[in-house]
Structure formats: structure tokens, C-alpha cells
PDB file with SEQRES, HELIX, SHEET and CRYST1 records, atoms N, CA, C and O in Angstrom:
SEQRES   1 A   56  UNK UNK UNK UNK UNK UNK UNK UNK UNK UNK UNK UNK UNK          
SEQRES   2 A   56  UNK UNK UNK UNK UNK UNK UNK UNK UNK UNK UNK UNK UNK          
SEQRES   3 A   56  UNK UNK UNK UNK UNK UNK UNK UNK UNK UNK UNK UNK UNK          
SEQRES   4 A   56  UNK UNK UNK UNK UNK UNK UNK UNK UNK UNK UNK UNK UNK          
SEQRES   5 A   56  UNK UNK UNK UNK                                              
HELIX    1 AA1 UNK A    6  UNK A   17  1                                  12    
HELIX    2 AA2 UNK A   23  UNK A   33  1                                  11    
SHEET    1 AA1 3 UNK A  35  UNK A  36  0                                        
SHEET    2 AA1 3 UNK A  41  UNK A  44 -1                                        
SHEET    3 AA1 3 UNK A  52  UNK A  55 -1                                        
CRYST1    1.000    1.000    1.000  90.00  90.00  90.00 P 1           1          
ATOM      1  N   UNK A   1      85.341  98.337 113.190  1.00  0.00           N  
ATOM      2  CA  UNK A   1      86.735  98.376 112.801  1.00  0.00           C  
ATOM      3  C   UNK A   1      87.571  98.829 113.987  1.00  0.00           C  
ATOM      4  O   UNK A   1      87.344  99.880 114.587  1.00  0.00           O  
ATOM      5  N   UNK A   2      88.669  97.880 114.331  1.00  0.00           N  
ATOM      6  CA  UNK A   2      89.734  98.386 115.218  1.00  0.00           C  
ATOM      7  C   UNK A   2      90.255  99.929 114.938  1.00  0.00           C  
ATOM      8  O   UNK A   2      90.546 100.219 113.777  1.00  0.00           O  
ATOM      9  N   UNK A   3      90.388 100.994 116.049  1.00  0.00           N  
ATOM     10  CA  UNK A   3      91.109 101.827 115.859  1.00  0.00           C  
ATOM     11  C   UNK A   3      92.349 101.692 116.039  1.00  0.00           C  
ATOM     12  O   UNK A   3      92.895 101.177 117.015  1.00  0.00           O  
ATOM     13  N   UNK A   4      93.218 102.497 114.387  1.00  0.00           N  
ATOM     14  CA  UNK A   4      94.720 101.976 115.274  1.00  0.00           C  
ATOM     15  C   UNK A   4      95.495 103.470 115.115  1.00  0.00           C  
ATOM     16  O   UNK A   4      94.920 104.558 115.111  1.00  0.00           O  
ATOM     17  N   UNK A   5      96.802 103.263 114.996  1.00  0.00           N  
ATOM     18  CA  UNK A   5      97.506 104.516 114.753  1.00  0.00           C  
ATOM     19  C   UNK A   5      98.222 104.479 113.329  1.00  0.00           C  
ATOM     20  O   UNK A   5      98.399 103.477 112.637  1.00  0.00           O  
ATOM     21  N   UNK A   6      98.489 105.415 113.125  1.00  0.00           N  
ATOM     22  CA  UNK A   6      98.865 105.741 111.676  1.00  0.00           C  
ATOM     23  C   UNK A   6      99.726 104.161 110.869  1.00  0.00           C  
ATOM     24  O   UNK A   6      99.349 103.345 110.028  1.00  0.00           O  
ATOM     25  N   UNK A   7     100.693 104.296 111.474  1.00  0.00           N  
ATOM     26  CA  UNK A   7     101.860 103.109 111.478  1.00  0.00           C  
ATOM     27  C   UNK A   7     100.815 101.480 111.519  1.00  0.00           C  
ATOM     28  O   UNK A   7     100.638 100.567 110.712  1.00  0.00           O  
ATOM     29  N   UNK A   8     100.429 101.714 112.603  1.00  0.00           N  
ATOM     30  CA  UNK A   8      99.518 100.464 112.521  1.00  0.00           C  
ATOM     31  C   UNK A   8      98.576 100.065 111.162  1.00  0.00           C  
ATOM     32  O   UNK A   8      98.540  98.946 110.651  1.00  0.00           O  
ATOM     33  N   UNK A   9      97.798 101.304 110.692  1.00  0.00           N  
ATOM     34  CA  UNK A   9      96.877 101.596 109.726  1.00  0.00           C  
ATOM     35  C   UNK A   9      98.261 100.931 108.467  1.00  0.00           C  
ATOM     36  O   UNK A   9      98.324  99.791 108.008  1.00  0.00           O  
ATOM     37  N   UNK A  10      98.989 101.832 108.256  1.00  0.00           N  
ATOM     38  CA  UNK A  10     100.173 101.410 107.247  1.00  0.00           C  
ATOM     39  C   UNK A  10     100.007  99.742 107.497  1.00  0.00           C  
ATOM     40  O   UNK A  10      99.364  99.086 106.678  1.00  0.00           O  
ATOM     41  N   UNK A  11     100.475  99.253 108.391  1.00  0.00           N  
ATOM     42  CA  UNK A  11     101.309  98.073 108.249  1.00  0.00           C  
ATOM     43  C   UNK A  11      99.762  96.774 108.237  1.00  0.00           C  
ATOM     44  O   UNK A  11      99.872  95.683 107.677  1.00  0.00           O  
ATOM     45  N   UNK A  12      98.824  97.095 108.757  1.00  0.00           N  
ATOM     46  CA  UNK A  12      97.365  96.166 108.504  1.00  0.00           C  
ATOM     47  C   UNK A  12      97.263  96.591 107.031  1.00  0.00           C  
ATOM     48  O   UNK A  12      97.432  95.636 106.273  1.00  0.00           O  
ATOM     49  N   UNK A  13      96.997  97.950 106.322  1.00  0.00           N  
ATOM     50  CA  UNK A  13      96.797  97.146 104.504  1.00  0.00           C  
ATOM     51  C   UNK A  13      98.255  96.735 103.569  1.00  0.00           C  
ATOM     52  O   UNK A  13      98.223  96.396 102.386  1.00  0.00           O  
ATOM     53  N   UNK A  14      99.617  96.866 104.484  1.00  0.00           N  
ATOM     54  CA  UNK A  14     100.242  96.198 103.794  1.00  0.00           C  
ATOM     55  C   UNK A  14      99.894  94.664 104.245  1.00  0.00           C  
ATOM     56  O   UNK A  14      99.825  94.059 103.175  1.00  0.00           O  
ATOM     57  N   UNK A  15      99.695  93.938 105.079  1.00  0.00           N  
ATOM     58  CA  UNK A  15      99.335  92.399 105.107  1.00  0.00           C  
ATOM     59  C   UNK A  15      98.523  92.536 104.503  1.00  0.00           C  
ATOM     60  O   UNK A  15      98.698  91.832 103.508  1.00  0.00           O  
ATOM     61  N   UNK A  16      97.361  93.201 104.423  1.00  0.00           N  
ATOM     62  CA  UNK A  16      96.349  92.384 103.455  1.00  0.00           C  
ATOM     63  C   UNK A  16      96.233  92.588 102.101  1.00  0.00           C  
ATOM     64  O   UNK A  16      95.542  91.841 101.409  1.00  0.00           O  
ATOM     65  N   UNK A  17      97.060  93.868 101.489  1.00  0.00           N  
ATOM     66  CA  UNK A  17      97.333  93.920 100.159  1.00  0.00           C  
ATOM     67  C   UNK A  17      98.476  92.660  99.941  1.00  0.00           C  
ATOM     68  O   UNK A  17      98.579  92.200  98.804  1.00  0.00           O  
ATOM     69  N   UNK A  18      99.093  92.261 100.731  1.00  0.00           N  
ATOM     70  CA  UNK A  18     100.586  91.360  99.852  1.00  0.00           C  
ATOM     71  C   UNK A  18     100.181  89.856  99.328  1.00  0.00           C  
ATOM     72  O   UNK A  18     100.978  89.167  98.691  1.00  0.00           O  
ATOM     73  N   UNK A  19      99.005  89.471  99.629  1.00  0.00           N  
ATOM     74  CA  UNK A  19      99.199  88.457  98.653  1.00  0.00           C  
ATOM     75  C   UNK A  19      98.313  88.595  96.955  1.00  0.00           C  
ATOM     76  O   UNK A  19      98.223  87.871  95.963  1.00  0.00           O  
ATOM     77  N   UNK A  20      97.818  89.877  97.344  1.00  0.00           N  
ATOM     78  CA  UNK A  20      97.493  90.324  96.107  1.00  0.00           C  
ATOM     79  C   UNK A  20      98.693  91.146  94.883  1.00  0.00           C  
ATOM     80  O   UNK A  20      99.156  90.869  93.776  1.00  0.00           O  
ATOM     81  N   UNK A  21      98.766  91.874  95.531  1.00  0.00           N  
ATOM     82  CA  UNK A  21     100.215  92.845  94.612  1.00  0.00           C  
ATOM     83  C   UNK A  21     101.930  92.942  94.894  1.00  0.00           C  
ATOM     84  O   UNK A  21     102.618  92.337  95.716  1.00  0.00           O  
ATOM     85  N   UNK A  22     102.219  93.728  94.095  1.00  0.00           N  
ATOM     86  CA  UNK A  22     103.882  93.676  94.704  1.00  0.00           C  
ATOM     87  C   UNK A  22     104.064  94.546  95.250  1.00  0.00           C  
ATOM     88  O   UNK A  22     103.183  95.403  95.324  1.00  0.00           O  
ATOM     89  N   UNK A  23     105.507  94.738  95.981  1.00  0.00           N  
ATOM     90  CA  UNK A  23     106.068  95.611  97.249  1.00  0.00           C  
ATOM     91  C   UNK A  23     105.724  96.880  97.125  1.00  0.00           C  
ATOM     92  O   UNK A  23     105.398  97.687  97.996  1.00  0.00           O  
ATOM     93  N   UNK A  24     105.849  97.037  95.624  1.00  0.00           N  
ATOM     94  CA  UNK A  24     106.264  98.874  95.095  1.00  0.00           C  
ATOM     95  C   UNK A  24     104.335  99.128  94.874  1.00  0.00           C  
ATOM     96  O   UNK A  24     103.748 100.195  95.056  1.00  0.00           O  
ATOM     97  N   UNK A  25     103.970  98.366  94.628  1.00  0.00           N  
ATOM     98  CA  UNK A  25     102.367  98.857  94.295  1.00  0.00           C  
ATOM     99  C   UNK A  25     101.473  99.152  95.298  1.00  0.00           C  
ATOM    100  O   UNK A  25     100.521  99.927  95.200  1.00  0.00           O  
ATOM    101  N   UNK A  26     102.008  98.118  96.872  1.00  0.00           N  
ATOM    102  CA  UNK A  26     101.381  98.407  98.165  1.00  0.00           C  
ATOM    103  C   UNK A  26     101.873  99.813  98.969  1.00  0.00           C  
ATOM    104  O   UNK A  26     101.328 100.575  99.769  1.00  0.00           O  
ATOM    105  N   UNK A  27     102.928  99.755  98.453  1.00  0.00           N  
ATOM    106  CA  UNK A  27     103.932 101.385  99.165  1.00  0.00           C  
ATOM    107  C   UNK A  27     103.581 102.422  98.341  1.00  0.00           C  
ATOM    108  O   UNK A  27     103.863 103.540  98.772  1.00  0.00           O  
ATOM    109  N   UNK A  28     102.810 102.330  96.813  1.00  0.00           N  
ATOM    110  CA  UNK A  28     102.328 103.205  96.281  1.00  0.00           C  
ATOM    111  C   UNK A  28     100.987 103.474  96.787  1.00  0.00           C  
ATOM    112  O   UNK A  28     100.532 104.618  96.757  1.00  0.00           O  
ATOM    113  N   UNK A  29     100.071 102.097  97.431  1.00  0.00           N  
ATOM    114  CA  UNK A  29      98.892 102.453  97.944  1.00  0.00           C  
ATOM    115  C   UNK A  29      98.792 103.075  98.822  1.00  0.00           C  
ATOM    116  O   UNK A  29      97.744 103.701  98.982  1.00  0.00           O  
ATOM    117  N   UNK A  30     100.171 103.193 100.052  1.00  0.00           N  
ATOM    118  CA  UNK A  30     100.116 103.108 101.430  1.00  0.00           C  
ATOM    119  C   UNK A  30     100.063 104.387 101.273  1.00  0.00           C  
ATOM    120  O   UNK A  30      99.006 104.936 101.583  1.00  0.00           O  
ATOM    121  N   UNK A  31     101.044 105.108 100.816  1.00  0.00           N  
ATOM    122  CA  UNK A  31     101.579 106.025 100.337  1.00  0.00           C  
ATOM    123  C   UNK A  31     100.518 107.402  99.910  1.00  0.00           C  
ATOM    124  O   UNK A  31     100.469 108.543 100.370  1.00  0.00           O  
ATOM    125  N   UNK A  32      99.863 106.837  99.018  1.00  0.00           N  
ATOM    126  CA  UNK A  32      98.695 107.665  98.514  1.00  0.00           C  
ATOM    127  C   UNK A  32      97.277 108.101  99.364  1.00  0.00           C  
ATOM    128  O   UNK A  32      96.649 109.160  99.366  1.00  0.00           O  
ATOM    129  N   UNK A  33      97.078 106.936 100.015  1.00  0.00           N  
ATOM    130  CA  UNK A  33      95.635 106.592 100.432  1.00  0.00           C  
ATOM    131  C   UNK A  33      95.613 106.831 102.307  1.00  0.00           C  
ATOM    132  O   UNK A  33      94.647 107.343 102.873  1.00  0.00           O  
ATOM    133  N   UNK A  34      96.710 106.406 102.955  1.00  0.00           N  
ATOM    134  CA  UNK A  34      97.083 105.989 103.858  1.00  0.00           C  
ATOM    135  C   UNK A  34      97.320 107.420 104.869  1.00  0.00           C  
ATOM    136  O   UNK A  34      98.282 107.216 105.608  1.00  0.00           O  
ATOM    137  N   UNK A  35      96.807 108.562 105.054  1.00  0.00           N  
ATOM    138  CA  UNK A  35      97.438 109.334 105.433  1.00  0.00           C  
ATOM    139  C   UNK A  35      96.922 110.211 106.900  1.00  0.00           C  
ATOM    140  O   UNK A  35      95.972 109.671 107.468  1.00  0.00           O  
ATOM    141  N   UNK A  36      97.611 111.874 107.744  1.00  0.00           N  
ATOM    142  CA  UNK A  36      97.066 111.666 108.687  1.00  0.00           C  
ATOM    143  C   UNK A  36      96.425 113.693 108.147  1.00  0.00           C  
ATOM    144  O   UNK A  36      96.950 114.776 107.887  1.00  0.00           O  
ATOM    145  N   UNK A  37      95.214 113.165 108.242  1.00  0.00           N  
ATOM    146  CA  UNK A  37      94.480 114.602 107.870  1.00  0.00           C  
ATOM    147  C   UNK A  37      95.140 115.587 109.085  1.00  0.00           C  
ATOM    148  O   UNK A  37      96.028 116.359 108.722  1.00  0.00           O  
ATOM    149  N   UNK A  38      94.815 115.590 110.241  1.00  0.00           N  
ATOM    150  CA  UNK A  38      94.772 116.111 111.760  1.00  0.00           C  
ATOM    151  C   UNK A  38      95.211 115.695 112.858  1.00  0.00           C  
ATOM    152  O   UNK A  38      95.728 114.621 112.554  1.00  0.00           O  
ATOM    153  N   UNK A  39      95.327 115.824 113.809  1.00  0.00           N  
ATOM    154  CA  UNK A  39      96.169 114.905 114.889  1.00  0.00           C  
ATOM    155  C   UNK A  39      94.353 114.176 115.298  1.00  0.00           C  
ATOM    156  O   UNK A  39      93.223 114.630 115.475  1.00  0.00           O  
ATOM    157  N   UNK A  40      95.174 112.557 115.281  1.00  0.00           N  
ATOM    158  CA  UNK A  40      93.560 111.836 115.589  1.00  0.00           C  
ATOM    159  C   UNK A  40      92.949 111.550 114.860  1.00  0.00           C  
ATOM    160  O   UNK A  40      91.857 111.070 115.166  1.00  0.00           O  
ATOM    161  N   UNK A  41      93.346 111.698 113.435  1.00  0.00           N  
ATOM    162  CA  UNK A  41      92.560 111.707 112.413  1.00  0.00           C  
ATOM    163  C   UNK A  41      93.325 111.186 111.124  1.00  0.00           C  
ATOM    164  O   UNK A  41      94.383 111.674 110.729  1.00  0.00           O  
ATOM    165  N   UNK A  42      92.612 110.067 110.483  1.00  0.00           N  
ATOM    166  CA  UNK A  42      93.843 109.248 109.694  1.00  0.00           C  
ATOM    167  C   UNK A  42      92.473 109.404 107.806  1.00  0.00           C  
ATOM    168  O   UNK A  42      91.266 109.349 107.572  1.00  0.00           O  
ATOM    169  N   UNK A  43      93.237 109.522 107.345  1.00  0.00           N  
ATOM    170  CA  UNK A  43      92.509 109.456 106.154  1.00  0.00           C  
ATOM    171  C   UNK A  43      92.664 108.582 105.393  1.00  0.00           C  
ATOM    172  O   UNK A  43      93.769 108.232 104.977  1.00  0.00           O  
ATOM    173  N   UNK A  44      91.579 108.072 105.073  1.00  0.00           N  
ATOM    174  CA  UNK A  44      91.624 106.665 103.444  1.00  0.00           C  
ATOM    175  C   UNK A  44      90.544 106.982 102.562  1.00  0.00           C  
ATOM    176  O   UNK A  44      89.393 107.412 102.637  1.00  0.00           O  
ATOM    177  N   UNK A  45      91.490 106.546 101.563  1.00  0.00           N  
ATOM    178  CA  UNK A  45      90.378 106.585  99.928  1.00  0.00           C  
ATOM    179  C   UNK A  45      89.843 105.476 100.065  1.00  0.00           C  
ATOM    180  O   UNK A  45      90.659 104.702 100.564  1.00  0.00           O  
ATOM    181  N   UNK A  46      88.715 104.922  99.841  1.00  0.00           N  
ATOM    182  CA  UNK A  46      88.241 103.906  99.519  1.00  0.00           C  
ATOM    183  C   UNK A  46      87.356 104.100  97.960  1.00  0.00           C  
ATOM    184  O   UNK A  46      87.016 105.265  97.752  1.00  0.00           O  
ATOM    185  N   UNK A  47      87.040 103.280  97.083  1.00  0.00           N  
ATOM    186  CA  UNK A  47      86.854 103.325  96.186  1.00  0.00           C  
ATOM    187  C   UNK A  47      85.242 103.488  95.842  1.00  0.00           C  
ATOM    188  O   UNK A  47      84.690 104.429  95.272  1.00  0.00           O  
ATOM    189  N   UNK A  48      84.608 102.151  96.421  1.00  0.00           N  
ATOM    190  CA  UNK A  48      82.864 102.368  96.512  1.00  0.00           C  
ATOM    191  C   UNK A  48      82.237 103.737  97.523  1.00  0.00           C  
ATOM    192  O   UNK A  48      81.099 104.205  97.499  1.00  0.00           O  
ATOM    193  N   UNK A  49      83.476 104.181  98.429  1.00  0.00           N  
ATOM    194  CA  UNK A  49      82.422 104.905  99.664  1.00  0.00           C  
ATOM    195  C   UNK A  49      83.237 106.523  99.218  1.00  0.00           C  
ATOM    196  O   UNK A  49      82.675 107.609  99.359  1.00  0.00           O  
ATOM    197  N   UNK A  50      84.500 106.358  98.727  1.00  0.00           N  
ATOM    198  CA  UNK A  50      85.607 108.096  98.094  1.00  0.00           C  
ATOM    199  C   UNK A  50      85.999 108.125  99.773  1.00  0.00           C  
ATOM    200  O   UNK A  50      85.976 107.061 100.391  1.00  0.00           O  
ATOM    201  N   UNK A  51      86.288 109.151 100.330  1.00  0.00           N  
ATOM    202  CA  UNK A  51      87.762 109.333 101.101  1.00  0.00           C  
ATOM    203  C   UNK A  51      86.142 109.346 102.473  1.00  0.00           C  
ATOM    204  O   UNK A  51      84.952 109.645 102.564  1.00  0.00           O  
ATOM    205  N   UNK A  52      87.482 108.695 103.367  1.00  0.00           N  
ATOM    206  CA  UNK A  52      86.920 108.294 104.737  1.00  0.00           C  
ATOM    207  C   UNK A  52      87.619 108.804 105.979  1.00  0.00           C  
ATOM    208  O   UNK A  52      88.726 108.364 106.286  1.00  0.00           O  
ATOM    209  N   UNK A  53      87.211 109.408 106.454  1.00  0.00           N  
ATOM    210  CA  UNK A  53      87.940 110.109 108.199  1.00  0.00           C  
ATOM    211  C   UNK A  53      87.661 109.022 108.811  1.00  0.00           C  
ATOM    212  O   UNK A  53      86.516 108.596 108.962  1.00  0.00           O  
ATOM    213  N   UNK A  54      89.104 108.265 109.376  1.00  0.00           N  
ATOM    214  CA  UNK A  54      88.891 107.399 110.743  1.00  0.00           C  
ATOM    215  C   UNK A  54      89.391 108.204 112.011  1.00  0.00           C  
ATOM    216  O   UNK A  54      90.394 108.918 112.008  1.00  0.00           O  
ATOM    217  N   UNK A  55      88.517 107.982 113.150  1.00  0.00           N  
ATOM    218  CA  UNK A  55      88.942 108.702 114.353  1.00  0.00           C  
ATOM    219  C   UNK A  55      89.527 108.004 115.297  1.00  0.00           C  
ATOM    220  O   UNK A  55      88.961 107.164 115.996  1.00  0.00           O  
ATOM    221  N   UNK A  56      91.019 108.412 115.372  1.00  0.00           N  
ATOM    222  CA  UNK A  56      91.445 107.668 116.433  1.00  0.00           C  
ATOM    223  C   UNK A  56      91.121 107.855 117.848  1.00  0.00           C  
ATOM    224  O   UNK A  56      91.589 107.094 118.694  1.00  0.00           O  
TER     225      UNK A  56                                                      
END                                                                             
């Protein structure tokens, strides 16, 4: 997996959530899931694996 930066992270699962859901449901994902634990350090929920540290 590409490392990216926070903003980047945001804006790659909004393209790949949008042809699945609507505006307000991806900004609720981004929102929730999408976040930065530490400096360098970006956090996601994922569902099969529960919350994941990516290292930038």
C-alpha cells in the first residue's frame, strides 16, 4: 500500500467509496475512520482486520 498523508488518505477512500454511497455517508466514513493517532501515524477501522496504524 502507497504511503500517503492524512489529506491524501481522506481524498483516495473518498474516490473509491463514491460510486458506491452518497456525499454525506463518505464524509461520515472519512470522518469516523480516517484519522491521525500521532504525528506519522494515520489510523483506520477496517472491518475484517478492527483498527489499523498506517506509518507514514
Amino acid at each position: 500500500m502507497k504511503m500517503m498523508a492524512l489529506e491524501e488518505a481522506k481524498e483516495y477512500t473518498r474516490q473509491k467509496l463514491a460510486p458506491y454511497y452518497s456525499n454525506e455517508r463518505i464524509e461520515n466514513v472519512v470522518k469516523q475512520y480516517v484519522s491521525v493517532v500521532r504525528p506519522g501515524v494515520v489510523l483506520v477501522e477496517n472491518k475484517n482486520v478492527g483498527l489499523m496504524e498506517l506509518y507514514l
